[in-house]
SEMI-674650 format. One line per 5 residues: number of its first residue (from 1); their letters; for each residue x, y, z of C-alpha. Coordinates in Angstrom, 2 decimals. Layout:
NUM> a> X:Y:Z ~ ...
END
This chain:
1> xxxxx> 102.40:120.61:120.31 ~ 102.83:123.14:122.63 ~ 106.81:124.77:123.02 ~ 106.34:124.73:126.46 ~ 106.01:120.97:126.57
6> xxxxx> 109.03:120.57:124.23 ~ 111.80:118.20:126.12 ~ 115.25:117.84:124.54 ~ 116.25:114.36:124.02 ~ 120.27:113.33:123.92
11> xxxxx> 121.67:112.71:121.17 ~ 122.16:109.09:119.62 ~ 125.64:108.07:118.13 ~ 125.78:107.74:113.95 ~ 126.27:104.10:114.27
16> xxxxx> 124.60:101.49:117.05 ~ 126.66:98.29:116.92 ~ 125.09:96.62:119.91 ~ 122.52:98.73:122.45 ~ 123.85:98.43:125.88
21> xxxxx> 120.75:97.17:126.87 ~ 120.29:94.34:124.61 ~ 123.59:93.35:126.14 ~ 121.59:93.16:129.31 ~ 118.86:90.88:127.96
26> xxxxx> 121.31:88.93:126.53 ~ 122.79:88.50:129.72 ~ 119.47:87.92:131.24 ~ 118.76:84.75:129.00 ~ 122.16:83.94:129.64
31> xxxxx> 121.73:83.47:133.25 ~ 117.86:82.06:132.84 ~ 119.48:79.22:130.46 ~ 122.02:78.57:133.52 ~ 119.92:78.83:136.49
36> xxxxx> 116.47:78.98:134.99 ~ 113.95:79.57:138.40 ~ 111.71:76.69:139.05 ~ 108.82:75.43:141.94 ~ 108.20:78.18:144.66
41> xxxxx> 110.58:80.38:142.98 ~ 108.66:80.51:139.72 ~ 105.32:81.54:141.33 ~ 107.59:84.09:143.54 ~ 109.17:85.28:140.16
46> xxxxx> 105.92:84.90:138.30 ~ 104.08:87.30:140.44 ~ 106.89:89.36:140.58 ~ 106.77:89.75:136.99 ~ 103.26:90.51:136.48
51> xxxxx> 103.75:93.26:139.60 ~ 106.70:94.79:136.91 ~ 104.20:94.45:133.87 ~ 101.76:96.59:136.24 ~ 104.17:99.27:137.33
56> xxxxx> 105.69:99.26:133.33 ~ 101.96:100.54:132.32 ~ 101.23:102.63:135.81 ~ 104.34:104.52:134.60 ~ 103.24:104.08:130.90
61> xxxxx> 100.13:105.90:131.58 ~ 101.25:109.02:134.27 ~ 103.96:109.77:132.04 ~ 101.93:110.65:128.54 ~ 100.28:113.90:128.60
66> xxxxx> 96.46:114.11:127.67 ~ 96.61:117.58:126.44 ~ 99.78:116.94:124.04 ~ 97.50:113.87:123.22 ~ 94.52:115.78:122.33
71> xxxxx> 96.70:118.50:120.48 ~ 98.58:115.89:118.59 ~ 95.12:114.53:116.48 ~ 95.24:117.67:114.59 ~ 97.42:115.55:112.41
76> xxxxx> 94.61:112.78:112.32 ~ 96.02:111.93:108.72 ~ 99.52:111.20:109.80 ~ 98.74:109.00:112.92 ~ 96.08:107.03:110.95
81> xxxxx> 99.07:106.13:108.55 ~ 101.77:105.12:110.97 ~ 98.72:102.98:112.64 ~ 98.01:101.57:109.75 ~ 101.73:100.57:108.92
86> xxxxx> 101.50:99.31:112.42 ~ 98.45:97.36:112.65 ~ 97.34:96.73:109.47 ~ 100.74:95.90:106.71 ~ 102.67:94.59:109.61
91> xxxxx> 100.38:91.83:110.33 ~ 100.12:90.95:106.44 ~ 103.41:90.50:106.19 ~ 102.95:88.43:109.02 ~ 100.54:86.40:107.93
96> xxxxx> 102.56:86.32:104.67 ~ 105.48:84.42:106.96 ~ 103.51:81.11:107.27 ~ 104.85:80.52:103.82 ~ 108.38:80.25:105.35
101> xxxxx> 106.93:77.30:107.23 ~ 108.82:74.44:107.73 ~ 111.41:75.23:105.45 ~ 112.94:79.13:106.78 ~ 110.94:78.83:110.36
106> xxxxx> 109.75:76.77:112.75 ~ 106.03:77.08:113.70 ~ 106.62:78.33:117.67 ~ 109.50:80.62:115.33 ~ 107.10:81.84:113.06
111> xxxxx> 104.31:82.49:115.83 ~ 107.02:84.53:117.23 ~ 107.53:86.31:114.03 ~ 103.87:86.82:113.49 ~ 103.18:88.57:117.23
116> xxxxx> 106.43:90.92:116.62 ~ 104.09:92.14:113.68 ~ 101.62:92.56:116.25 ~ 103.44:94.84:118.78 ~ 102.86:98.50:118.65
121> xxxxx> 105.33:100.74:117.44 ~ 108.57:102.41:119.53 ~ 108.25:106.17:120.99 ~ 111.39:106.73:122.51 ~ 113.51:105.52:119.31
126> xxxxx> 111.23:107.20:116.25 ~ 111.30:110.33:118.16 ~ 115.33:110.42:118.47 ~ 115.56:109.22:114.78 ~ 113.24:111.35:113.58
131> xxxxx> 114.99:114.25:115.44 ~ 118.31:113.14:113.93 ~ 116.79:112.96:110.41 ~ 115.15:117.05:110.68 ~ 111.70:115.28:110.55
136> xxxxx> 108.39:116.19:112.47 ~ 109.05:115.18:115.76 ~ 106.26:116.10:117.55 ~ 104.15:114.13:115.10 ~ 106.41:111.35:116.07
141> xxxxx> 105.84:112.05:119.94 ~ 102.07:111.59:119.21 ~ 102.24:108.61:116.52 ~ 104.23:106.47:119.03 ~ 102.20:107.12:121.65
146> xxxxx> 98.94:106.70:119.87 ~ 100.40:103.46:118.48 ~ 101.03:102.42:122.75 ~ 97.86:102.86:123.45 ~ 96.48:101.45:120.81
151> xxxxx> 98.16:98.47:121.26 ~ 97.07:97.85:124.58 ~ 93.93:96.43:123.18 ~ 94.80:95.88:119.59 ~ 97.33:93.69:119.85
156> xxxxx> 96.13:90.61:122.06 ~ 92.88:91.22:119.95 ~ 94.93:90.79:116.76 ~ 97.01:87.70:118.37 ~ 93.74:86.35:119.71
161> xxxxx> 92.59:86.17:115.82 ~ 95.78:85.40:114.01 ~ 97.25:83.06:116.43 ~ 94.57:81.55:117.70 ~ 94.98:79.02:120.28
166> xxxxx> 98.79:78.04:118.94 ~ 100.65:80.67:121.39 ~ 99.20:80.50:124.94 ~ 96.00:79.46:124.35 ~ 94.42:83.06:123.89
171> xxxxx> 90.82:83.16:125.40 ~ 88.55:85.45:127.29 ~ 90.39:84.79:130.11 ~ 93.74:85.88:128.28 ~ 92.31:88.99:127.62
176> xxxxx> 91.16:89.65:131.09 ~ 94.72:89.40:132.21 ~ 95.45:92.13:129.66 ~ 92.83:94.27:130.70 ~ 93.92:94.12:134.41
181> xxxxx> 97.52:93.94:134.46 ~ 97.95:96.22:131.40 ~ 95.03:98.56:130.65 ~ 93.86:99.54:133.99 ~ 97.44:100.42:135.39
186> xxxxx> 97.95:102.72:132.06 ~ 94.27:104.50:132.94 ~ 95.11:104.87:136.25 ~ 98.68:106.23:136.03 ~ 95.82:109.10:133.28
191> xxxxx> 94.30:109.25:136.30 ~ 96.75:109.91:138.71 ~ 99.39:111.99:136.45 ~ 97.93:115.21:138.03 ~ 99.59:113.98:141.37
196> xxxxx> 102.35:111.88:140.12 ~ 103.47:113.16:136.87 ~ 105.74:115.92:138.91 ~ 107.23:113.23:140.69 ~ 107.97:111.00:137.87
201> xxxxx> 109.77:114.73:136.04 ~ 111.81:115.03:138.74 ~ 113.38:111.17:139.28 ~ 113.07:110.45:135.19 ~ 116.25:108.60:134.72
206> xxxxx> 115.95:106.19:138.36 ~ 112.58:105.37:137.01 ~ 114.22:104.77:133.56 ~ 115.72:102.30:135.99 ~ 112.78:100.84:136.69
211> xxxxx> 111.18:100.44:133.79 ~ 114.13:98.38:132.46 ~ 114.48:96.61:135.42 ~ 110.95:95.30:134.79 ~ 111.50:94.19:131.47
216> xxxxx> 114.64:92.00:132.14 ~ 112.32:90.52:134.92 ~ 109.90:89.39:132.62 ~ 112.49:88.24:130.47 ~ 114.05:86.03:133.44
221> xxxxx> 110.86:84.84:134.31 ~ 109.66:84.11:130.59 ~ 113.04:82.09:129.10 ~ 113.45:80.21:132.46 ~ 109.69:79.24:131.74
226> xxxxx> 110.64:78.09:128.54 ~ 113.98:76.28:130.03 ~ 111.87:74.36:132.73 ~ 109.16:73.58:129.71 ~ 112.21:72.41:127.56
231> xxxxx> 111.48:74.51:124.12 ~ 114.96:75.67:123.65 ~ 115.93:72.57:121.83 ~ 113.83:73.57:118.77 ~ 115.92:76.48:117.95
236> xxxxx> 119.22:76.08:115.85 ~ 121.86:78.25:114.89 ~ 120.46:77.66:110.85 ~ 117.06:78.70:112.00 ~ 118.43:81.59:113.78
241> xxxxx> 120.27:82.48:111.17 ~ 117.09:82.22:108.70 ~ 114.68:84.14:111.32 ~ 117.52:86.93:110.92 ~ 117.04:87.22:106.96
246> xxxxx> 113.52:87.38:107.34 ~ 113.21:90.22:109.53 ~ 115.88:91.73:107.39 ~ 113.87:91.33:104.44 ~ 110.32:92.64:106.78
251> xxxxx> 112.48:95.22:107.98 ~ 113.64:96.55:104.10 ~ 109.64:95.96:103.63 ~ 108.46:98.33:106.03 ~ 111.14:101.34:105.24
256> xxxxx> 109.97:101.02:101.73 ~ 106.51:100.77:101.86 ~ 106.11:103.83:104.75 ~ 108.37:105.99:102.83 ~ 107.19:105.62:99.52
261> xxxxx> 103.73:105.10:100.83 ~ 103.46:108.25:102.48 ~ 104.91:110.53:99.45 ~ 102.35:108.73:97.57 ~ 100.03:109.79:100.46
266> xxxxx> 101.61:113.71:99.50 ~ 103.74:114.15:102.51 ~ 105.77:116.65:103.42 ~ 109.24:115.61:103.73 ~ 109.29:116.13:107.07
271> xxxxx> 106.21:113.89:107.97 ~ 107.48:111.14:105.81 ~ 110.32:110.80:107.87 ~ 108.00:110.90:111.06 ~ 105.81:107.93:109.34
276> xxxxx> 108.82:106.14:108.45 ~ 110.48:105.95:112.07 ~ 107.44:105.31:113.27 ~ 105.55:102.97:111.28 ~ 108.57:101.08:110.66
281> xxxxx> 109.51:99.41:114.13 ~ 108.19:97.55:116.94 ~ 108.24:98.23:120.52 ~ 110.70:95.92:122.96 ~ 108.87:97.75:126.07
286> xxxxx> 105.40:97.00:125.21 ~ 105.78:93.81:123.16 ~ 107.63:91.72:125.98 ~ 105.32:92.18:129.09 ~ 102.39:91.46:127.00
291> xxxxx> 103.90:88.05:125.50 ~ 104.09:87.19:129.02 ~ 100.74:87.26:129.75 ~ 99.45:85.92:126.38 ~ 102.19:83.29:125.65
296> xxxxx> 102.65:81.91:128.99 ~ 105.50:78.76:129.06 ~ 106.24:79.72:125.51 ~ 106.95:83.28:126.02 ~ 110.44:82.81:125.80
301> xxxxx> 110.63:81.86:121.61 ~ 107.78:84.06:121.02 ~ 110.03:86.99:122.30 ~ 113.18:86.12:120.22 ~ 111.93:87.34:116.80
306> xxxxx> 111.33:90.55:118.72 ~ 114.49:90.74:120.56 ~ 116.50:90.23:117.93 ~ 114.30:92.98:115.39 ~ 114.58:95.16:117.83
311> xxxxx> 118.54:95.70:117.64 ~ 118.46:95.12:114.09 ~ 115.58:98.69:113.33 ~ 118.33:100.33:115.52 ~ 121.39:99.91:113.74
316> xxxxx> 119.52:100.02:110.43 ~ 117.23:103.31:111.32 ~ 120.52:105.11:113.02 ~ 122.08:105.03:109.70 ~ 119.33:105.72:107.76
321> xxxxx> 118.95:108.73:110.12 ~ 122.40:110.25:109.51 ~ 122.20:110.14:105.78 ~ 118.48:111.80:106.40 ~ 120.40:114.39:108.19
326> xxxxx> 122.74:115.37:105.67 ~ 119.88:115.82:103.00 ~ 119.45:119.20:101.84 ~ 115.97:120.75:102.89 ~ 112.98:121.24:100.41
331> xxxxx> 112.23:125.28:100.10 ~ 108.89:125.43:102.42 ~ 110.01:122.57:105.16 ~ 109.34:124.43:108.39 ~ 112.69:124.91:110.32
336> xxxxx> 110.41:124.66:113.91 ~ 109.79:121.55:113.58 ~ 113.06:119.63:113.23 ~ 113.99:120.09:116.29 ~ 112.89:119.50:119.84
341> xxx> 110.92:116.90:121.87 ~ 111.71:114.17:124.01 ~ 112.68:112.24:127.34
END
């Protein structure tokens, strides 16, 4: 990873009670529970929504550099484990969560469950931790955004053979949506970065802006689906409750097996910490625009599991993160690399 290229990223707080943001999808269900948008309004919001999904990836794709990319699979062995956390002993586990069936989850919970073990992994998050820990960040830049693109295609492959037709009804025509409202925005925004990516520097945090404003979009337009379809009276406070202790228990899973997984592996410190952020949590961004186009009507309980993982790998990875930091350094840990990257 070139210096040059080297971004600093601000600095998250010891402790994350509640991310302001999850207070504003909260709010956002909130408000599609009370005035969920039906008839006209639904197709206006609907193609509003997959406009958002579009822009998300246009913006996805403009803002990753190819050459950091291409520099970044120098450390082929590192980003072939956090995929492999990601894509390959995420979705055992969730195959291992039909077992919780009926008693712990639902079925529509525990397809929810299963696609969160589907989603690609975070980049802005394992980058910050992995800063705040003295890890390899710019193996984390890479690994998270190896695991994005990756999991433009992987994932509604994987859900297309794990779920089957019990989400959406996943089909060749499922896919094409993918392909056209996810894929070819990211390639273009490749295509176009030359031209766009200095605009995109320069007005970062109002496109921040956008690119949350897009997801609570899909959100509205996903839960008041769900209202209007009439799902919500499946879910429970006892099954919420019991969808919590599960992730808890696939979150305390995942830490485990990509830290002791990767010193098994004969990590460095330093890139154990990168696998560990990394192959360890699931992406919000990427996970809820493509359950809208796979899931349809029942987009809004197959997002919950995620929602609700996604706060809980914040508050759990922030403090794991601060006691990282206080850790005394192994003799030989390069000093250049704990410190640097993001945006």
């Amino acid at each position: 990873m070139n210096r040059r290229t080297s971004r600093r990223i601000p600095a998250l707080p010891s402790w994350l009670p509640v991310d302001p943001y999850i207070l504003a999808l909260i709010g956002t269900v909130v408000l599609a529970a009370l005035l969920p948008v039906s008839g006209t309004g639904a197709d206006v919001a609907g193609g509003a929504s997959t406009g958002a999904v579009a822009l998300l990836f246009f913006l996805y794709g403009a803002r990753l550099s190819t050459a950091e990319a291409l520099d970044g699979l120098k450390h082929w062995r590192l980003h072939l484990t956090v995929l492999a956390c990601t894509f390959l002993v995420f979705p055992l586990f969730g195959l291992a969560s039909h077992g919780l069936v009926p008693y712990v989850l639902t079925p529509q919970l525990q397809d929810g469950f299963l696609f969160l073990c589907l989603v690609p992994s975070t980049i802005q998050s394992s980058i910050a931790f992995t800063s705040m820990a003295r890890g390899n960040v710019p193996a984390a830049i890479c690994a998270g955004s190896f695991s994005s693109i990756a999991g433009i295609l992987l994932t509604p492959l994987l859900a297309a053979v794990l779920l089957g037709g019990t989400g959406g009804g996943f089909s060749a025509h499922s896919l094409m949506k993918i392909v056209l409202q996810l894929l070819v925005p990211f390639l273009a925004g490749q295509l176009l970065r030359r031209w766009v990516g200095g605009f995109i520097g320069r007005h970062r945090k109002v496109l921040g802006y956008v690119d949350r404003g897009s997801i609570l979009l899909v959100v509205y337009t996903a839960f008041s689906e769900g209202m209007v379809a009439g799902i919500w009276h499946q879910v429970t406070p006892l099954r919420l409750g019991a969808l919590l202790g599960a992730e808890a228990v696939l979150l305390a899973l995942m830490l485990a097996v990509s830290w002791y997984g990767a010193k098994r592996l004969g990590f460095a410190r330093e890139d154990r910490i990168a696998i560990q952020f990394a192959g360890s949590k699931k992406s919000l961004a990427a996970g809820l625009p493509m359950a809208s186009v796979l899931f349809g009507a029942h987009a809004g309980l197959a997002v919950l599991p995620l929602m609700l993982f996604h706060q809980m790998q914040l508050m759990v990875c922030a403090v794991i993160a601060k006691r990282r930091s206080r850790d005394p350094l192994p003799d030989g840990d390069a000093v250049s690399r704990q410190a640097v990257p993001v945006g």
